[in-house]
Each structure stands twice: as C-alpha cells, then as structure tokens.
TILUM-954275 format. One line per field, with one value per residue (C-alpha): residue number from 1; residue in three letters; x, y, z. Coordinates in steps of 0.05 Angstrom, whole numbers. Each point is the difference from the previous one (the first is absolute). Layout:
residues N
k	c(NUM / ...)
r	c(ALA / ...)
east	c(X / ...)
north	c(Y / ...)
up	c(Z / ...)
This chain:
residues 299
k	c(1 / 2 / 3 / 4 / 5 / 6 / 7 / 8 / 9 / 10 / 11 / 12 / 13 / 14 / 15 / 16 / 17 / 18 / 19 / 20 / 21 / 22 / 23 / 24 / 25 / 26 / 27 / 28 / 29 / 30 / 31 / 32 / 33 / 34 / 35 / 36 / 37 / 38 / 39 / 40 / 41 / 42 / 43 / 44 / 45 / 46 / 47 / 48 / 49 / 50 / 51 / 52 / 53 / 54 / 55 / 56 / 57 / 58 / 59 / 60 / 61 / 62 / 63 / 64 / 65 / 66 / 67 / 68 / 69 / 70 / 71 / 72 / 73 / 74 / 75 / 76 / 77 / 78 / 79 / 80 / 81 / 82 / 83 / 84 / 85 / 86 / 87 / 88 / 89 / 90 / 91 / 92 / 93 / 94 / 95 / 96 / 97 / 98 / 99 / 100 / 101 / 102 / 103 / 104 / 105 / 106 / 107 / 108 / 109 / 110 / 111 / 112 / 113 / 114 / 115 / 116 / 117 / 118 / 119 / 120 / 121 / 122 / 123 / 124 / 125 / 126 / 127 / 128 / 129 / 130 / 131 / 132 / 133 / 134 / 135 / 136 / 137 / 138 / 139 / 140 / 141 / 142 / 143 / 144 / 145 / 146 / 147 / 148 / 149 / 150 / 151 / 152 / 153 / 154 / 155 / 156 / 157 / 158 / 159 / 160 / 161 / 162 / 163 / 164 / 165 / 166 / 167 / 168 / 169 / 170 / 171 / 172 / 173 / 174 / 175 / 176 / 177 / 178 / 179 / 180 / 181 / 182 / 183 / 184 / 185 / 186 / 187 / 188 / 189 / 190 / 191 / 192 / 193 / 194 / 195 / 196 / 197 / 198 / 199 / 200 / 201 / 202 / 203 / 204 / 205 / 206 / 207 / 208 / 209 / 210 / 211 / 212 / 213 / 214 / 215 / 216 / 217 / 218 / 219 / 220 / 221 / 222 / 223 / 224 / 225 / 226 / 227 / 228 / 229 / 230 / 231 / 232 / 233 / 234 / 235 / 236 / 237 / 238 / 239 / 240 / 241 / 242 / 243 / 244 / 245 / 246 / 247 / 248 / 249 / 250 / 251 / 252 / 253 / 254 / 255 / 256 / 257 / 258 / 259 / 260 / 261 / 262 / 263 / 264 / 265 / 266 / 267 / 268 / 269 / 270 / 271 / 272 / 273 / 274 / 275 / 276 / 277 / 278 / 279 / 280 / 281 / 282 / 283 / 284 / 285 / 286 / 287 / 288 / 289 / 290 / 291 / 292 / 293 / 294 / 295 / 296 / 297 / 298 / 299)
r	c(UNK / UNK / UNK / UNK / UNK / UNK / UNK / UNK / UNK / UNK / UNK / UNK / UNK / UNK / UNK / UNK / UNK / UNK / UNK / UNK / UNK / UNK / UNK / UNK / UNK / UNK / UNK / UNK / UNK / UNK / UNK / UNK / UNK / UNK / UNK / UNK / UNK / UNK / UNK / UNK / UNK / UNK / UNK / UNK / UNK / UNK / UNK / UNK / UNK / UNK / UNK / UNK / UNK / UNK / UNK / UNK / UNK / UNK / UNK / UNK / UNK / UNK / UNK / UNK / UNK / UNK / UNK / UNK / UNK / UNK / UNK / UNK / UNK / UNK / UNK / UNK / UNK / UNK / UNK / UNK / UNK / UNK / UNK / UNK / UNK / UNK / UNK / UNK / UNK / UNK / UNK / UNK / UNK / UNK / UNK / UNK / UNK / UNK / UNK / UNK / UNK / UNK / UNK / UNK / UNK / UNK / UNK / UNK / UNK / UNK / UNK / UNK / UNK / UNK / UNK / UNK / UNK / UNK / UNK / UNK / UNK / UNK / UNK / UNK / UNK / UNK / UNK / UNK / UNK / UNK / UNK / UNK / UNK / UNK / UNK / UNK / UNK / UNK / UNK / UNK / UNK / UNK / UNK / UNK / UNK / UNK / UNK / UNK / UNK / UNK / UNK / UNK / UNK / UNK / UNK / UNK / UNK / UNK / UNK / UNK / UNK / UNK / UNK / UNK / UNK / UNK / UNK / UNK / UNK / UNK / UNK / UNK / UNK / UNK / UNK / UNK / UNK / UNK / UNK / UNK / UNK / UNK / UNK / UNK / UNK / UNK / UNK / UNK / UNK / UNK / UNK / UNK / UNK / UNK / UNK / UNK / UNK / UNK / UNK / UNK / UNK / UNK / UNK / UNK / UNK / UNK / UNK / UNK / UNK / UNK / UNK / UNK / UNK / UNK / UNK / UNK / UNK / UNK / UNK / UNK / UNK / UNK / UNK / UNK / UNK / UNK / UNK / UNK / UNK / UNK / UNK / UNK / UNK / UNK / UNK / UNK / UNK / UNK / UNK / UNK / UNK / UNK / UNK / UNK / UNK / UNK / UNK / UNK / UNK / UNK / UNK / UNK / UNK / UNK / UNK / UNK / UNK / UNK / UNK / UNK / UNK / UNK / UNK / UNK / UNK / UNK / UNK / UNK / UNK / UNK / UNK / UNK / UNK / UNK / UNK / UNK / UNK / UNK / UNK / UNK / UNK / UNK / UNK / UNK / UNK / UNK / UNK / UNK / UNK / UNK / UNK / UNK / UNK / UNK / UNK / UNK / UNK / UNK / UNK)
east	c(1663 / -57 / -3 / -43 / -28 / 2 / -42 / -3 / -64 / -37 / -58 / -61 / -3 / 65 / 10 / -66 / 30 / 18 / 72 / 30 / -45 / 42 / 36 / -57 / -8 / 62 / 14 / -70 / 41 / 67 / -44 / -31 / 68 / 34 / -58 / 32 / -27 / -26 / 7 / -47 / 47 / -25 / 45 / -31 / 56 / -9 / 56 / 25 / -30 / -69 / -6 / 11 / -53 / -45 / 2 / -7 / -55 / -35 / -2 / 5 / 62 / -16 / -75 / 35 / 43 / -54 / -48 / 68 / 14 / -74 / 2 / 55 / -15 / -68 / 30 / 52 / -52 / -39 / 62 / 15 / -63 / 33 / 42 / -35 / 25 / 62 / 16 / 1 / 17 / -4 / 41 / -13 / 64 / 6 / 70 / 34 / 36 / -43 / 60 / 44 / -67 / -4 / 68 / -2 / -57 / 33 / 60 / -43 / -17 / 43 / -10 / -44 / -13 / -25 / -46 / -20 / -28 / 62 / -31 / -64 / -5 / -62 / 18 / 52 / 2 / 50 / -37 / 51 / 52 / 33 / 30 / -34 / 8 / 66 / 27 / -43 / 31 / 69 / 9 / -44 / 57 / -66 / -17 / -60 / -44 / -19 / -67 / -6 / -58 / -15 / 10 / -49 / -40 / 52 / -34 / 59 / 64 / 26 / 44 / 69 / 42 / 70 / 56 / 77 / 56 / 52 / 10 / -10 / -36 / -52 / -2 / -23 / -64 / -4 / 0 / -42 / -54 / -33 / 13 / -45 / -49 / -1 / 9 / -51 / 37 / 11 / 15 / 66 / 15 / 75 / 27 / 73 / 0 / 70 / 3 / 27 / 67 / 5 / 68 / 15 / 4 / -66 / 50 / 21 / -64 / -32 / 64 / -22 / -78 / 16 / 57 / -43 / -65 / 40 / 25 / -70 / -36 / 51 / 3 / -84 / -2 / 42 / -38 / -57 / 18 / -16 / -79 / -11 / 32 / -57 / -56 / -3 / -13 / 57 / 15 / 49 / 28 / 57 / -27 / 36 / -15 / -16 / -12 / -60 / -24 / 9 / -26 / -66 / -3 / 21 / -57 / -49 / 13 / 3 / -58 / 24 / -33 / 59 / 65 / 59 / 63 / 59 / 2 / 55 / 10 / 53 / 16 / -23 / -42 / 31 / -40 / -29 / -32 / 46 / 36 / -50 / -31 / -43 / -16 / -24 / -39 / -41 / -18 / -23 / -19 / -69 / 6 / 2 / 81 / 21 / 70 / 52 / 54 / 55 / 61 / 47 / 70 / 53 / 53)
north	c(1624 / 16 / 77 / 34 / 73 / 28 / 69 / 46 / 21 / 52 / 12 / 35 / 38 / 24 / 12 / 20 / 21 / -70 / 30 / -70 / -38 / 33 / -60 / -54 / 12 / -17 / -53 / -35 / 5 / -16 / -67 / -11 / 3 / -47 / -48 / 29 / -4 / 59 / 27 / 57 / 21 / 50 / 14 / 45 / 31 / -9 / 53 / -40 / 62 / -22 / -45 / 48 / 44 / -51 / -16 / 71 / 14 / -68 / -23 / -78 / -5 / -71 / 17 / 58 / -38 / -43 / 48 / 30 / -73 / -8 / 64 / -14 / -70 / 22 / 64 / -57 / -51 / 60 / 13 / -68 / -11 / 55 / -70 / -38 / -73 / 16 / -34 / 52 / -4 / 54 / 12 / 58 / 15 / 42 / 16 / 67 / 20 / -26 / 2 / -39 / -48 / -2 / -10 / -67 / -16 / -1 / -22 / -60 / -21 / -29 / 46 / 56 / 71 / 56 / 45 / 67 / 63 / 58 / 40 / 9 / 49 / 14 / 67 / -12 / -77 / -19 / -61 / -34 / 47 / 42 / -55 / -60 / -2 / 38 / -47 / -64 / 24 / 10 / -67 / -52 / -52 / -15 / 29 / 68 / 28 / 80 / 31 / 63 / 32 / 43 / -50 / -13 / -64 / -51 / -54 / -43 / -27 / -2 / 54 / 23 / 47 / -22 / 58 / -26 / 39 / -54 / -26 / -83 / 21 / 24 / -47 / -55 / 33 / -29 / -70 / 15 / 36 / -59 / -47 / 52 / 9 / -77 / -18 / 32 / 42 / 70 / 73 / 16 / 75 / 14 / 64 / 24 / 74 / 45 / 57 / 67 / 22 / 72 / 58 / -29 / 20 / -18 / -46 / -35 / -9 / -23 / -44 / -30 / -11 / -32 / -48 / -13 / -13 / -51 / -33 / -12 / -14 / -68 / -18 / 5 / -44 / -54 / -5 / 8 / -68 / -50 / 29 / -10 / -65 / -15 / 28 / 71 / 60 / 43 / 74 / 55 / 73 / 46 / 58 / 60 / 43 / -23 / -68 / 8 / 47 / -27 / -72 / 30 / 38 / -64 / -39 / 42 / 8 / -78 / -5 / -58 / -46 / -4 / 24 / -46 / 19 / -28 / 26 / -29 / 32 / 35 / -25 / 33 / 66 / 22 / -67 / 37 / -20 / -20 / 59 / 61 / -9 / -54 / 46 / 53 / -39 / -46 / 80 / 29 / -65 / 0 / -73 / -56 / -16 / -69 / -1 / -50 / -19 / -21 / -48 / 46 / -16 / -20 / 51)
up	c(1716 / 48 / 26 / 52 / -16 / 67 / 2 / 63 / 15 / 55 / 9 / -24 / 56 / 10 / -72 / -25 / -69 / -14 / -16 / 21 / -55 / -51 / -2 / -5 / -75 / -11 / 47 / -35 / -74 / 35 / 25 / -67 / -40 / 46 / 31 / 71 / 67 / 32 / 67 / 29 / 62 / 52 / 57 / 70 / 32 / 75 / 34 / 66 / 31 / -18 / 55 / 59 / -36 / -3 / 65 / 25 / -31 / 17 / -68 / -13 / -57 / -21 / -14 / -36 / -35 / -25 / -14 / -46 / -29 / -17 / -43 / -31 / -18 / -25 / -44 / -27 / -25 / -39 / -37 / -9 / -46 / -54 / -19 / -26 / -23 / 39 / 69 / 51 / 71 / 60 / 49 / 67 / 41 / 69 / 3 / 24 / -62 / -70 / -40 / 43 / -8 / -68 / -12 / 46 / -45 / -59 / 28 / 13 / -68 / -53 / -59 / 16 / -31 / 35 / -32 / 32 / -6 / 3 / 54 / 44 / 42 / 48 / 42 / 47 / -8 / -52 / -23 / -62 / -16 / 57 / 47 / -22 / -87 / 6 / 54 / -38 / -78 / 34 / 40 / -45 / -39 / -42 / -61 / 11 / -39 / 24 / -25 / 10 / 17 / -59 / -50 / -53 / -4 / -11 / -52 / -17 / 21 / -78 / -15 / 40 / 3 / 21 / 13 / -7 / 11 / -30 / 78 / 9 / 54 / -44 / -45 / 51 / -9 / -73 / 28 / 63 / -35 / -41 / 56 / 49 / -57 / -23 / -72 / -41 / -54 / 24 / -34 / 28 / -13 / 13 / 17 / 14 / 29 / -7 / 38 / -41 / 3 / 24 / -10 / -59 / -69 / -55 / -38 / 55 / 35 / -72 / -3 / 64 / -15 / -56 / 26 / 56 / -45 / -36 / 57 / 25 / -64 / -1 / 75 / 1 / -75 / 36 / 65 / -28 / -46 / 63 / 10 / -72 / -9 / 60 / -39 / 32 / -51 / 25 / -31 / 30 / 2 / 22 / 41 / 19 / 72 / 67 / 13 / 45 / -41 / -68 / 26 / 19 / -76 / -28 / 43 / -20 / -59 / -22 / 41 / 47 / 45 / 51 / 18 / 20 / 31 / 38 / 77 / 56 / 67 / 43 / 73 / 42 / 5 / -65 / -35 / -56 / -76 / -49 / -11 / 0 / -57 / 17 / 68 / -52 / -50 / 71 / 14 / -71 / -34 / -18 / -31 / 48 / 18 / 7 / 46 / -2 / 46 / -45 / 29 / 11 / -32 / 55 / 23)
C-alpha cells in the first residue's frame, strides 16, 4: 500500500529556531521504514485583508506573492536533500487559514500521514500549534505523528509504546500501528494504567490492585498473541496512578521511540482528544506521539 509523508514546513525566517524541523528526523525514518513518499508542505496564510493593504500602501501582491512562493519553494528544496534515496516532492500554498489547507491536502491523497512538530511559536504568531496544529491534530481522519519540540534526537522508528485501557477502541491501534510503520518487526511495549481507589479501606484497595493486576496481566497476554504470531517482540505491564502521568514514566522509562494512542473527536466545539488522556500525554510527552483515529463503534 503506497503512503505519502506529508510534513508542514515554515520557514527559516519566520522560525529561525527550526522548531518546525522537529519533525523531519522522523518523517526521514518514518520514509525509510516504509519506502513512503514524502511531502515538504509550506502553506503562507494570506488574510482576505491583505489585499486592501496592499493596495493602500502601493504594494504589488502578486510580486509579493511570488517573491513569498520563491522563498518558500527554495527553503523546501534545502530540506528536501536531508532524504536522501527517498522521493520527495514540494508543495507552497497561499491560502487564508493553513490548516484548513493542509487538511484539503491530505484530504487529497489516498493514504497519507501527517507528521509535525507539536508547537512553534515565534512571538505573537502562533506558527503550528495555537490555531493551526490544534485545529490540523483535531480535524485530520489520517493517522499524525506530533514532535514536540524538546524532544531528544529521535534515531529510530523501532520501539513503541502502546497504552490500552481494555476499550476496542484502543486496541485498533494494535493493528494500525505496523500497518503505519510497515512490516519490519517492531518492540511493542504494552501498558495498562489503573487509576487508585481512594476512601477506602487498605484491604480493599489491595483487593482491588490485585484483581485489577490480574485482569490486565491476561487481557494484555492475549492481545498481545496477534503481534507475536506476526513476528513483533511484544512485552507488557500493569501500572498504577494517572494515566498521563504514568504513560510518560513508563515511556521513559522503557526508553521508547514512539508513542501510539487512539484519539476520535466530539462534534462540534467540544471535539476534543480521545478522552483527556491523550490531550495530556500530546502536552507532556517528550517522545514523539503517533495518533490514531479509530472507527468508532456504531450507536
């Protein structure tokens, strides 16, 4: 199955940090695990306002806008040498909102993964996150990989991290995961988090650890089975706290490549991450977090 690596992009100038090329390490190993195509996408947000101003103040906007595209283009085909042996193609976009445009992008293409730095901020200008990841993350159908910022050098794509809370709607990650990844073996690490019981007495609560560490210790055995019946190395553990929290310790911990988790949204302007512990991990997770929009089960 052929898949396009799309990767929004700046510019140098506007993000002189490079906070956006977060993500081009691991868009390069995403390419190299699954023979992918890439796409370096940079989008200039043109308010409708622009125009008037333009005019105003006797400025040509299509020399502008070349001038813009020019940039852009040239910025685009500098990154696109950091793949090399891959097939990479760049595409510039005006449009007045850039996640509404990279949205039709991917809507565009027939299997396509996003993969994007978590934030970038340059002063006032929300550059990824703010309106354009949050709105991008929220509204993509497509699987997304989020890099945050602060993450260390990512230098393979080979171990994950996958948080179930005995939901089918987490386990669709299982499947999803080594078809995003392609068919290398993987090490799956497993994790099912309990929160603690509170106002209730030390026998009961141990009563309750245990049942529910026994519980989990069989449901992650038996769907862990079809992974290692595919040649995946694939070990697990019960955790007990917050599940943000204890995902991060866990991540760390096991020293992961990736994180992947199940996400749907909400209609309306109550469309949120799956739940808010995916919400919580995409804002302390110092690993790179792949997020997957399950089917959802009919009513």
């Amino acid at each position: 199955m052929s898949r396009t690596i799309v990767v929004p992009l700046i510019s140098a100038r506007l993000d002189p940090q490079g906070i956006a090329e977060v993500a081009v390490p691991v868009a390069r190993l995403l390419g190299e695990r699954t023979n992918a195509e890439i796409l370096l996408l940079s989008v200039i947000e043109m308010p409708r306002e622009f125009g008037a101003l333009a005019r105003i103040m006797g400025v040509s906007l299509e020399e502008q806008q070349q001038t813009w595209i020019a940039e852009r283009q040239a910025y685009l085909s500098s990154v696109a040498e950091r793949f090399p042996g891959r097939v990479v193609r760049t595409d510039v976009r005006l449009a007045t909102s850039a996640s509404l445009a990279i949205l039709d992008v991917v809507a565009s293409l027939p299997n396509p993964i996003l993969v994007m730095a978590s934030h970038a901020r340059a002063g006032a200008s929300r550059l990824l996150l703010g309106s354009v990841a949050f709105r991008t993350v929220h509204e993509a159908t497509c699987p997304v990989i989020l890099v945050h910022p602060s993450t260390s050098e990512v230098t393979a794509l080979q171990k994950v991290l996958i948080p179930l809370d005995g939901s089918s709607i987490s386990e669709q990650v299982l499947a999803r995961v080594t078809e995003i990844l392609g068919p290398a073996p993987l090490n799956v690490h497993l994790v099912h988090v309990v929160a603690p019981i509170a106002d209730y007495y030390s026998v009961v609560e141990a009563e309750y650890v245990q049942s529910a560490q026994d519980w989990a210790a069989e449901y992650l055995q038996r769907v862990a089975a079809p992974l290692q019946a595919q040649g995946h190395q694939v070990t697990w553990e019960f955790s007990l706290g917050v599940a943000a929290e204890e995902i991060n310790r866990v991540a760390q911990e096991q020293g992961v490549d990736l994180i992947a988790m199940a996400t749907h949204g909400r209609a309306g302007a109550g469309r949120v991450l799956y739940g808010s512990v995916a919400e919580q991990v995409l804002h302390t997770a110092r690993k790179p977090l792949l997020l997957i929009r399950p089917v959802m089960p009919e009513a």
